[in-house]
C-alpha positions as CSV (number, residue, x, y, z in Angstrom):
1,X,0.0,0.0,0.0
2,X,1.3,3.6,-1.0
3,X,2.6,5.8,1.9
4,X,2.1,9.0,1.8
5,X,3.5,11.2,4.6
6,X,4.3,14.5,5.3
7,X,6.0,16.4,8.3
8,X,3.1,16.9,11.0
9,X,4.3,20.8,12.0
10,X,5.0,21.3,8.3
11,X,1.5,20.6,6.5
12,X,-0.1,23.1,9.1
13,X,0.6,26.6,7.8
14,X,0.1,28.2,11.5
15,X,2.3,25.5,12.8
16,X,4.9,25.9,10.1
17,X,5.3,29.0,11.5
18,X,5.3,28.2,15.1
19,X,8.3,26.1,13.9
20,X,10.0,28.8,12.1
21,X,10.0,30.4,15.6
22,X,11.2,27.6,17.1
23,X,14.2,27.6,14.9
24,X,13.2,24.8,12.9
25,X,14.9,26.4,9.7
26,X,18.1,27.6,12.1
27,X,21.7,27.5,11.2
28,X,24.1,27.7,14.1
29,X,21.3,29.7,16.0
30,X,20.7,31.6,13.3
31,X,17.9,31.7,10.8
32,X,18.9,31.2,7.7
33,X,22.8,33.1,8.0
34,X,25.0,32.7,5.4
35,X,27.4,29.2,6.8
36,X,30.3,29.6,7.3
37,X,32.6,26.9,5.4
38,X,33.2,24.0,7.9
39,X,36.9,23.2,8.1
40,X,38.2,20.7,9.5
41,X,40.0,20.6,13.7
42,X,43.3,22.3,13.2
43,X,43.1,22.1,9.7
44,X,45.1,24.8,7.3
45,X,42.9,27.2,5.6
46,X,43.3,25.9,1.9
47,X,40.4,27.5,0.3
48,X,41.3,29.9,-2.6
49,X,39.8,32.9,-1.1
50,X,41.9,32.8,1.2
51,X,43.0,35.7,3.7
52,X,44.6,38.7,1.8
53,X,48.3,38.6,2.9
54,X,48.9,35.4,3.6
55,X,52.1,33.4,2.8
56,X,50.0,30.4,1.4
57,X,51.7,29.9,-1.8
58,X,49.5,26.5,-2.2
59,X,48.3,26.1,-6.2
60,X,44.5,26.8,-4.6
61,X,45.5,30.2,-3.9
62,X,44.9,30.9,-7.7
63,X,43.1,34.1,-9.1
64,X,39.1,33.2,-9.2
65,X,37.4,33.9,-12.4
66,X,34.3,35.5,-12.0
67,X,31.4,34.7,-14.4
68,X,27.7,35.4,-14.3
69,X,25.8,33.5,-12.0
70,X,23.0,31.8,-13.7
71,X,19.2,32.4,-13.1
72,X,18.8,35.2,-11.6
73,X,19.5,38.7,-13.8
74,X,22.0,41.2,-12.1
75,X,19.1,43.4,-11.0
76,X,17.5,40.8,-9.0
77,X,20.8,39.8,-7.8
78,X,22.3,43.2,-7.0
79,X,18.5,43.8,-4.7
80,X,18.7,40.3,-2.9
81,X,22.6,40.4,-2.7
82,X,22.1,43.4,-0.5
83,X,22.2,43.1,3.0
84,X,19.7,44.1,4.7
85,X,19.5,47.3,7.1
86,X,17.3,47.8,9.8
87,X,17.2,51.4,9.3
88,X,15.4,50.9,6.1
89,X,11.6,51.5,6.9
90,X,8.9,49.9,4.5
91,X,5.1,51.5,4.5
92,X,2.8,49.2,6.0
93,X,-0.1,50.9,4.2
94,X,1.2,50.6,1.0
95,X,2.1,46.8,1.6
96,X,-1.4,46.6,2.8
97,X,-3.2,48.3,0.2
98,X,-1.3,46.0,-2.7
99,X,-4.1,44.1,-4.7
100,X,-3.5,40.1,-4.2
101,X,-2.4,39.4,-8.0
102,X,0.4,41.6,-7.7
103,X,1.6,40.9,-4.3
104,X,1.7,37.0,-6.2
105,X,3.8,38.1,-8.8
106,X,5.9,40.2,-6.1
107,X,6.8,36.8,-4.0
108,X,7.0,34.7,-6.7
109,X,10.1,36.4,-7.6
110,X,11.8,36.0,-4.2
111,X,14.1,33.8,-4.2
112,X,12.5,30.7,-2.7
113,X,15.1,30.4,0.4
114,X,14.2,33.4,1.6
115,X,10.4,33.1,1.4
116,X,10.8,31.6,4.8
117,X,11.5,34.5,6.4
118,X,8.5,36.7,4.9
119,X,6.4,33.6,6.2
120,X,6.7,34.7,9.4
121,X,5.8,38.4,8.5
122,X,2.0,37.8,9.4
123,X,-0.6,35.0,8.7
124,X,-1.5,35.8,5.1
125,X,1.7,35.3,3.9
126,X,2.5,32.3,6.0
127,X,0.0,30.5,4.1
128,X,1.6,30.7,0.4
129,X,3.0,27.6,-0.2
130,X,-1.1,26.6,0.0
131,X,-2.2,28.9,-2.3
132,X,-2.5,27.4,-6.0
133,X,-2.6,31.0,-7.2
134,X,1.0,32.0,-5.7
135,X,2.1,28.5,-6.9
136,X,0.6,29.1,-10.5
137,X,2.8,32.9,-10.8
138,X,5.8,30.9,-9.0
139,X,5.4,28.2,-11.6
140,X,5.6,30.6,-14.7
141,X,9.3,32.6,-13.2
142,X,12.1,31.5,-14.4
143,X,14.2,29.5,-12.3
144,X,16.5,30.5,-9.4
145,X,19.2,29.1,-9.9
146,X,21.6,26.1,-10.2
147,X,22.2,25.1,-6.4
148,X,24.1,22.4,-4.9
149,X,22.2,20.4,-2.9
150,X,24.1,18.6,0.0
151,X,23.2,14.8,1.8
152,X,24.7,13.6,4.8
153,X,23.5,11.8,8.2
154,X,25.1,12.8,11.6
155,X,24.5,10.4,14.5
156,X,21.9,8.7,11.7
157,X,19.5,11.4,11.9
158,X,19.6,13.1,8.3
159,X,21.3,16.5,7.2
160,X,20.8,19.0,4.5
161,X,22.1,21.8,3.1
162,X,22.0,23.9,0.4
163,X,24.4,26.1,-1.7
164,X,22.5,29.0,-4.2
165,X,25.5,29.7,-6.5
166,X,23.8,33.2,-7.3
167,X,23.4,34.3,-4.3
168,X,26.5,32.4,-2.8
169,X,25.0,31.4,0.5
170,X,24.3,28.4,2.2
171,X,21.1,27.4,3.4
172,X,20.2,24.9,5.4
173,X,17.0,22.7,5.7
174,X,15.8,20.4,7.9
175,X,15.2,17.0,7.0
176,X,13.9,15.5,9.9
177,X,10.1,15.1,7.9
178,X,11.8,11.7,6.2
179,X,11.5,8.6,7.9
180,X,14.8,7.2,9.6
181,X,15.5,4.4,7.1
182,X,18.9,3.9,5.8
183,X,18.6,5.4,2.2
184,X,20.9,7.5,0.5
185,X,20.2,10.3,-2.2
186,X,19.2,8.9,-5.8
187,X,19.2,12.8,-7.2
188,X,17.2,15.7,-7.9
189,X,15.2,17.2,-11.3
190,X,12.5,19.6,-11.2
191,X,12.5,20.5,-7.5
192,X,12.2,17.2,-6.2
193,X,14.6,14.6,-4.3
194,X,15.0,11.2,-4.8
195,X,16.0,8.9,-2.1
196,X,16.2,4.9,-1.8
197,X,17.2,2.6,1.4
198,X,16.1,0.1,3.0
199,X,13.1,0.1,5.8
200,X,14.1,-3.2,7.8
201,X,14.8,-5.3,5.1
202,X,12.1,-4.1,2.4
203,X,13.9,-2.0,0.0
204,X,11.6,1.4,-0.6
205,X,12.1,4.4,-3.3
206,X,11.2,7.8,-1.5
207,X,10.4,10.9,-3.2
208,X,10.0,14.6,-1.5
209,X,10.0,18.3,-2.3
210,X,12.3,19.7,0.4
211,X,10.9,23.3,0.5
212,X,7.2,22.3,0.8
213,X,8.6,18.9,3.6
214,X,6.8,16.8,1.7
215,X,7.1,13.2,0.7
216,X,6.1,9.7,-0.2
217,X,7.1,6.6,-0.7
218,X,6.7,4.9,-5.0
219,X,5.1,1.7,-4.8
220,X,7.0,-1.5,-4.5
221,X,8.7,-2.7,-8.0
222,X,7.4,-6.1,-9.5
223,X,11.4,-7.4,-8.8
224,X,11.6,-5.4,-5.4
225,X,15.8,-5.4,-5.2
226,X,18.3,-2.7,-4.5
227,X,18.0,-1.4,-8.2
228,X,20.3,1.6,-10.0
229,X,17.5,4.4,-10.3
230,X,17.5,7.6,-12.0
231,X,14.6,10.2,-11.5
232,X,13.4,12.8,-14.4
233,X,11.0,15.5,-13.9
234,X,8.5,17.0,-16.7
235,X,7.3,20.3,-15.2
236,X,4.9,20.9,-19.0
237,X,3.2,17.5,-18.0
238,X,4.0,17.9,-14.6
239,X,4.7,14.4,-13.9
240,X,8.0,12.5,-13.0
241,X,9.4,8.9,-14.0
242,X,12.0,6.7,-12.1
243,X,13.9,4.3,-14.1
244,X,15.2,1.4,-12.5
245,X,17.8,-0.7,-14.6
246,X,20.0,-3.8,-13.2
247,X,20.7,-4.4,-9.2
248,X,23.6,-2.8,-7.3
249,X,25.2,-5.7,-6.9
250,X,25.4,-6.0,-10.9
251,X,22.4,-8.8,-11.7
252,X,21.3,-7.8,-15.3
253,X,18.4,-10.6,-15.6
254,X,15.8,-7.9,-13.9
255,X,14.0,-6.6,-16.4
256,X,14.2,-2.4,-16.5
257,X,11.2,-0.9,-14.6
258,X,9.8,2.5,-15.2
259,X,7.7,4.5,-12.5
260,X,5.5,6.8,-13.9
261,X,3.6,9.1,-11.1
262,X,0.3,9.5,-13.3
263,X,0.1,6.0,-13.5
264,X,1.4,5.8,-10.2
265,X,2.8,2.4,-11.1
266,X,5.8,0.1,-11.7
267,X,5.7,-1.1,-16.0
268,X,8.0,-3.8,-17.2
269,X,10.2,-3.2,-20.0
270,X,13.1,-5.0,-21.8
271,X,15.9,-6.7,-20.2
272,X,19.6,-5.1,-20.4
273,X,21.2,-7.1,-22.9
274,X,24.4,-8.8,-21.2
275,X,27.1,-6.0,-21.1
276,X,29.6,-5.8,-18.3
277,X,29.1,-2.2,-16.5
278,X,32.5,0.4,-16.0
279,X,30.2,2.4,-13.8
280,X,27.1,3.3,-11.8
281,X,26.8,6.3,-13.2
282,X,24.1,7.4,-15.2
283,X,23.0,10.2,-17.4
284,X,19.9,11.2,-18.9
285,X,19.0,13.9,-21.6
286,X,16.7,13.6,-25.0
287,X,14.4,10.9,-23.0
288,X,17.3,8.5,-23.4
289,X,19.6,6.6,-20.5
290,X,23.2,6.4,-20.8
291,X,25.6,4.1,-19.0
292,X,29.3,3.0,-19.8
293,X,30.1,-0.2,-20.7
294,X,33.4,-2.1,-20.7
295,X,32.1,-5.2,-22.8
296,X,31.2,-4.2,-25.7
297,X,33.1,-1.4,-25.4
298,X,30.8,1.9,-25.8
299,X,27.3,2.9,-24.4
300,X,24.6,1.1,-23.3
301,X,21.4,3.6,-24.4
302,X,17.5,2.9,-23.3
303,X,14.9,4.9,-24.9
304,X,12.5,5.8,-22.6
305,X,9.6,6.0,-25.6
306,X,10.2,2.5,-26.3
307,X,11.1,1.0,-23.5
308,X,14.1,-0.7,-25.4
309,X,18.1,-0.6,-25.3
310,X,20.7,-0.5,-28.1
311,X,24.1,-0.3,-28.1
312,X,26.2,2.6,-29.1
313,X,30.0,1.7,-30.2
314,X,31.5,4.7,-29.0
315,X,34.9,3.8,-27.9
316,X,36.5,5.6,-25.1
317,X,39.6,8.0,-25.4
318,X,43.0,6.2,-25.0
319,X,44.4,6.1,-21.5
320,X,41.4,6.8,-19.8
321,X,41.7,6.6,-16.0
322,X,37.9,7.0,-14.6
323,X,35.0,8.5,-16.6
324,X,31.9,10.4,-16.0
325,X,28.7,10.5,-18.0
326,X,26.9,14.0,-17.3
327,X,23.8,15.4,-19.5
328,X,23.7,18.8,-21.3
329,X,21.5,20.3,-22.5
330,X,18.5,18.8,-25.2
331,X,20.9,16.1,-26.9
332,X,24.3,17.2,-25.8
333,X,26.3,14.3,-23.9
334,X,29.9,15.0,-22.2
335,X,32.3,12.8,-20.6
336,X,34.3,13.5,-18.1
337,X,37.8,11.7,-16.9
338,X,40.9,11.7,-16.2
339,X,43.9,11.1,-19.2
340,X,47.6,9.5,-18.2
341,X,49.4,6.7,-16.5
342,X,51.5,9.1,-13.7
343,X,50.4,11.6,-11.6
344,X,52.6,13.9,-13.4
345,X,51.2,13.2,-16.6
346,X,47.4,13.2,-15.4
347,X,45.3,16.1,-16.7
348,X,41.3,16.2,-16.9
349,X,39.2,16.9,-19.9
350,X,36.0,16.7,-21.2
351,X,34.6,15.2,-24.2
352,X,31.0,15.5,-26.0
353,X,29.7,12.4,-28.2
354,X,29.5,13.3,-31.6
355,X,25.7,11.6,-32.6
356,X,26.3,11.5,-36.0
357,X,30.2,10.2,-36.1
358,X,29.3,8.3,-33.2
359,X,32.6,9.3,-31.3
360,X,34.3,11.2,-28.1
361,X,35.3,15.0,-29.4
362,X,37.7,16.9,-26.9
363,X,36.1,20.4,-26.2
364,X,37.9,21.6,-23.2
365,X,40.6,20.7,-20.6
366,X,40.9,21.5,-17.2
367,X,43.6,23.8,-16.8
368,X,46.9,22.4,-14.2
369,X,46.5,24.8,-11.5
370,X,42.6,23.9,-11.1
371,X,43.8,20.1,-11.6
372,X,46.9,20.8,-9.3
373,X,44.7,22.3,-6.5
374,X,41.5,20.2,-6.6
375,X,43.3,17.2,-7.1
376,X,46.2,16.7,-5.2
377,X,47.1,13.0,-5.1
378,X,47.1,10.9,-8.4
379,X,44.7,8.4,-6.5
380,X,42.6,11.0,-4.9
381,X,39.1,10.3,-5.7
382,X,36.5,13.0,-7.2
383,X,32.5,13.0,-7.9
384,X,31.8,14.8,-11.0
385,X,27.5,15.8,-12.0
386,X,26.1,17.7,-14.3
387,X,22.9,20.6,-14.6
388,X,21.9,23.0,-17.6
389,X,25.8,22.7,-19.6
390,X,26.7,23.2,-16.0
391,X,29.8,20.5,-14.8
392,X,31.1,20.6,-11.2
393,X,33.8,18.7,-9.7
394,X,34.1,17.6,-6.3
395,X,37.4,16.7,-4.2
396,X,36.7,14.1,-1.5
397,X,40.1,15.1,0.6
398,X,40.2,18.9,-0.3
399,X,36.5,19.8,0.3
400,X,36.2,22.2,-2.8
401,X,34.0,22.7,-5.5
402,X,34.9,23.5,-9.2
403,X,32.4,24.9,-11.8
404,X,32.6,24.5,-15.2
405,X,30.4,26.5,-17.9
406,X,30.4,24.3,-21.4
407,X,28.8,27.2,-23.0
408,X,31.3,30.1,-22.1
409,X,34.1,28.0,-21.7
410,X,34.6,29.0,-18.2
411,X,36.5,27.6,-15.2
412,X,35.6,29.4,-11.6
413,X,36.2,28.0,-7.8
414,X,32.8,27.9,-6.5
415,X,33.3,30.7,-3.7
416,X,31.9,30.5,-0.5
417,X,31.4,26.9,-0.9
418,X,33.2,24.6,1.2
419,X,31.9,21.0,0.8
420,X,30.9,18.4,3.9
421,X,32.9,15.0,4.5
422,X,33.8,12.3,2.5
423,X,30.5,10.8,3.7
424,X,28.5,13.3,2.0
425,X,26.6,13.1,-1.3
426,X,26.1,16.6,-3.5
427,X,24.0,16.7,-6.5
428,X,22.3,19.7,-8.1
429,X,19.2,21.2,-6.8
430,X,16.6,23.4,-8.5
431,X,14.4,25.0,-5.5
432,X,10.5,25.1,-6.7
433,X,7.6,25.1,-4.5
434,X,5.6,24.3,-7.3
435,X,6.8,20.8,-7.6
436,X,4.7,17.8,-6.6
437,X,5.5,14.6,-5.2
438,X,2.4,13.1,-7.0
């Protein structure tokens, strides 16, 4: 049977409220401050902003380049970037005499983090996220932002929180509205989260909208295993699928299931022809699935329309150490990895498949001192994801984040972001309140 659930003082708009008083949505005492980056005890300030002055001659203390953060114009940046004075007094009659439509299309263009402080302002406001006509402006703005969300569990209770890389602040939110299975984070499209663990020894996929704390769990599968599962949003039809292709542990005689939430239902679909996987990773763009395969050598591709898979002979680039798949935009694929035998020799680039030539085409590298600085070690491991043309790398040991722009060819430290533990998992998040989990 389906369960639906949602945070008791979070589907209440008065007690939402009550909890935002509480310090539900606190950070270090705090609601909703900017977060420091966590460093490690006694650890050496490494990050490359930092203090003006300093002897560090480490190759992380490089010159950032500043591009143009995405979704949000400069004007809305420069009036939210601001901080805010307390001198600064705002009419209440004027506030009070706005007509309803175009206080709507006033919120709607906050950006969503900080609609939780104008909740509190006084009742009407706190009940927006249950208004369908603030929800249907929100739905038609353009979205905030790329953001990085961040997945971790301290003493097994779990932890979130959020980077906005145009307004380069973290957020945190509480996740203490999901169950306390053991899951881990699938990923995120659309403005909703995908999680899957195990609940005693039934394996479960969760899916919630972290803004409005809500969730609910998919239906079981028809071959209910630990199962590789992707998630994909469609905000025109807004519905969502979850594909689930062969078990973790690598069994590819489970046929590939696909969740669709109008259905709200589990369909069988062809088997995965025997390949033998290079990675877990997958990427999805054009309603088709990519993974990496070692045998044949190439791509293993299931169209989502038809439910079946082909094989792509796309042979990897010579000396290839580790490689990511990560979607672009419409059709554009990329892969990511690293080229050379010696740590000396080691550089990172990034290819794009050529769909008609069928074949990898180099169309950037990562330049040595980002390489040197974010990747220290020629073992060191690193997570690399994609959003929007939009690649970022991830050091386990150095904590940093790396941003690359496919379009404008544009390498930048992410600033202001310093990444959890190794134990965390980091994906990108687009906030939207007008996501739903059904």
């Amino acid at each position: 049977m389906d369960c639906v659930g949602r945070s008791s003082e979070s589907v209440s708009g008065d007690s939402i409220a009550q909890s935002m008083e509480n310090g539900v949505f606190r950070e270090d005492e705090r609601c909703f401050k900017q977060v420091s980056p966590q460093r490690g005890c006694g650890s050496r300030n490494t990050s490359p902003m930092g203090r003006a002055g300093s002897r560090n001659t480490s190759p992380s203390r490089q010159k950032v380049v500043k591009t143009k953060p995405r979704g949000l114009d400069e004007e809305t940046l420069a009036t939210f970037g601001k901080p805010v004075h307390s001198d600064v007094q705002m009419e209440d009659n004027i506030w009070a005499m706005l007509p309803e439509d175009l206080l709507h299309e006033i919120l709607a263009r906050v950006p969503p983090f900080m609609i939780f402080r104008l909740r509190s302002v006084c009742k009407r406001w706190n009940s927006l996220l249950q208004d369908s006509i603030f929800l249907k402006f929100h739905s038609r703005v353009p979205s905030h932002g790329p953001c990085l969300l961040t997945f971790w569990k301290n003493s097994q209770t779990p932890q979130c929180s959020v980077f906005s890389l145009p307004l380069k602040t973290w957020y945190r939110i509480p996740f203490t509205f999901l169950p306390q299975w053991a899951f881990w984070l699938v990923g995120s499209s659309g403005g909703l989260v995908c999680f899957s663990g195990l609940d005693g020894l039934t394996f479960k996929t969760l899916v919630c909208n972290p803004l409005t704390q809500t969730w609910r769990t998919l239906p079981s599968m028809h071959y209910n295993q630990q199962r590789q599962l992707i998630m994909v949003v469609d905000r025109l039809d807004r519905s969502f699928k979850v594909i689930a292709t062969s078990d973790i542990y690598g069994d590819k005689s489970l046929p590939t299931e696909v969740y669709d939430s109008k259905l709200n239902g589990w369909s069988l679909h062809q088997i995965m022809p025997a390949v033998n996987l290079c990675s877990s990773k997958m990427a999805y763009c054009d309603s088709r699935l990519y993974l990496e395969t070692l045998s044949p050598l190439g791509l293993m591709m299931y169209r989502l329309d038809t439910g079946q898979w082909e094989h792509i002979p796309a042979k990897f680039p010579r000396s290839l150490l580790d490689g990511y798949l990560v979607a672009g935009t419409q059709k554009r694929l990329f892969l990511v990895g690293r080229i050379g035998l010696y740590s000396t020799l080691q550089s990172m680039r990034i290819w794009e498949l050529d769909h008609a030539k069928i074949m990898w085409a180099e169309i950037s590298r990562m330049p040595p001192k980002y390489f040197r600085a974010l990747l220290r070690l020629s073992a060191e491991r690193f997570e690399c994801f994609g959003q929007d043309n939009l690649i970022c790398f991830t050091s386990w040991n150095q904590g940093k984040g790396l941003l690359f722009d496919v379009d404008k060819k544009a390498w930048s430290w992410i600033g202001g972001c310093a990444l959890q533990s190794y134990n965390s998992q980091v994906c990108f998040y687009e906030p939207r309140f007008d996501a739903s989990i059904y």
